[in-house]
MIGUKE-39523 format. One record per residue (C-alpha): z, x negated, y; residue in three letters. Coordinates in steps of 0.02 Angstrom, whole numbers, plus 50000, padded with zeros to 5 digits. Layout:
BEGIN
ZXYALA ...
REM end
This chain:
BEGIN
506334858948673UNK 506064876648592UNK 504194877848564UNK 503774892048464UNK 504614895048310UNK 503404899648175UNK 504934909748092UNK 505734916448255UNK 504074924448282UNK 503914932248098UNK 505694937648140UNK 505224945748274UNK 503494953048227UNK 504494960548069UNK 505994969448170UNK 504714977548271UNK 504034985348125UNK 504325002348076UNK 503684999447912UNK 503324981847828UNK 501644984647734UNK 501174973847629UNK 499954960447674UNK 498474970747594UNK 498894988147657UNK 499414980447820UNK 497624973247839UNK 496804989247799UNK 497954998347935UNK 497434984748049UNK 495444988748039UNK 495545005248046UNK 496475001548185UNK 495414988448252UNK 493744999948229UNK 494695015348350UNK 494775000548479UNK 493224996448463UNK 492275010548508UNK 493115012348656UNK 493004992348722UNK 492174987948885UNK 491124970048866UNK 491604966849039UNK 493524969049038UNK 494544955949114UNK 495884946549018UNK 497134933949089UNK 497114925848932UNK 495944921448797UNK 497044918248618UNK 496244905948516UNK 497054905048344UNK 496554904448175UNK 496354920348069UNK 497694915747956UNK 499034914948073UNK 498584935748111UNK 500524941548103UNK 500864926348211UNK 499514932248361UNK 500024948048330UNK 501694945148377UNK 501504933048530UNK 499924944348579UNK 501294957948614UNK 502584947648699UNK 501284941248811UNK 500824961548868UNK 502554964948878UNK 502704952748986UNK 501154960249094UNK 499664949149020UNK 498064954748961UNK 497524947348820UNK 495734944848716UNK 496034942048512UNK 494314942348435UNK 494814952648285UNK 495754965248408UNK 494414967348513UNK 492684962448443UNK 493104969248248UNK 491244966648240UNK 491164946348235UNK 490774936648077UNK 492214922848095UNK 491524914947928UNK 490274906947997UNK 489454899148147UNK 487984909848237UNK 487294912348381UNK 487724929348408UNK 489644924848381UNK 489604912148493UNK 488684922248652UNK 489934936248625UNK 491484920648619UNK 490654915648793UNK 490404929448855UNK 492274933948844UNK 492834917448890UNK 491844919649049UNK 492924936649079UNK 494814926349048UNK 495694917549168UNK 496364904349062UNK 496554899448848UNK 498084899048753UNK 497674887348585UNK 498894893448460UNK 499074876448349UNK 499604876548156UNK 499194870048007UNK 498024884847987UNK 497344878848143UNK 496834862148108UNK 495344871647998UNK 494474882448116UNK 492684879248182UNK 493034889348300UNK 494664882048418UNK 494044866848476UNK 492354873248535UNK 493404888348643UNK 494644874648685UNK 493284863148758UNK 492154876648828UNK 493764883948916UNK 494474867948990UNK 492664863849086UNK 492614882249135UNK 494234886549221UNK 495194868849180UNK 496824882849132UNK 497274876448951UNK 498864877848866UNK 499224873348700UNK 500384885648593UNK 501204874048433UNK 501884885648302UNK 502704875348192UNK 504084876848053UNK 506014874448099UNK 506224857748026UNK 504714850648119UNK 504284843748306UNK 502864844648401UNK 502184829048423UNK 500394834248496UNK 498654830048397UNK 497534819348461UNK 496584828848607UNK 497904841548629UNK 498974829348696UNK 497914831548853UNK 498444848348870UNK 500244857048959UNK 501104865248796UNK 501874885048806UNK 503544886148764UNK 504584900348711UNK 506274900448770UNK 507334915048737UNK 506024930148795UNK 505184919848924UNK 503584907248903UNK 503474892549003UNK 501974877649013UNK 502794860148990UNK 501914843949041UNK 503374836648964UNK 505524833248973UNK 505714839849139UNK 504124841749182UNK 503884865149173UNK 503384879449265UNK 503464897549217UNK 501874905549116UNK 501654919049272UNK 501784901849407UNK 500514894049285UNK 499204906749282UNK 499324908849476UNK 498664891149497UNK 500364879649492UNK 500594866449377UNK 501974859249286UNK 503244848849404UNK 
REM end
């Protein structure tokens, strides 16, 4: 089982980089960036998929945030499209505008690591997600020299898998079907 690679994804995030910044400049690049798209974002855009990660794993989203338009997808980040949001902490305001684009995506992808296991943020879009649309997938990131054994709740949920440039959603051994099946309504068989 392939998963996703936490260093196959740095790996590839870094080879498509022109230049590697370092993490500071990189981040200042990235809201300047971030501001340009901004100013130009429609609050009622569709996405086919909502991201939920934590803030930590930015390269990481970055990376699989790209595959995933290659492949055709759009895609909602928070910090990509609503520069604007106070992830820090839990307000009202954050969460109407969370809702609000949850209520424009087809489905979630909940990109699981250690960094992860701190938001206060995934489980609420995870939960609110699943009663909305029911199309959940959870995205395990993990090291080379670990397996995904699921956590608690997220055991409930089909898992995306990475396998060579194509993502699939696993129920388990045997059990798949392709991302672009998936978000057309099929489930794993």
């Amino acid at each position: 089982m392939a998963i996703i690679r936490k260093s196959e994804i740095l790996r590839r995030y870094n080879a498509a980089q022109t230049t590697l910044l370092e993490e500071a400049s990189e981040r200042r690049w990235a809201a300047d960036s971030l501001q340009k798209a901004f100013e130009s974002f429609s609050f009622s855009e569709h996405y086919d998929i909502f991201l939920s990660h934590a803030y930590s794993d930015a390269r990481i989203v970055k990376q699989i945030r790209g595959m995933l338009i290659e492949k055709g997808y759009s895609v909602y980040v928070d910090w990509i499209e609503d520069e604007q949001l106070d992830r820090g902490k839990v307000s009202e305001y954050t969460a109407t505008v969370l809702r609000n684009r949850m209520n424009n995506c087809s489905s979630l992808i909940y990109l699981t690591s250690d960094s992860a296991e701190k938001s206060v943020w995934m489980p609420w879009e995870l939960g609110y997600m699943d009663a909305r649309t029911g199309r959940v997938s959870v995205a395990p990131i993990i090291e080379d020299d670990e397996e995904f054994d699921g956590r608690e709740y997220l055991g409930l949920y089909p898992y995306l898998d990475l396998t060579g440039d194509s993502f699939y959603i696993h129920r388990g051994i045997g059990s798949w079907v392709t991302l672009g099946d998936w978000m057309q309504g099929e489930k794993p068989k």
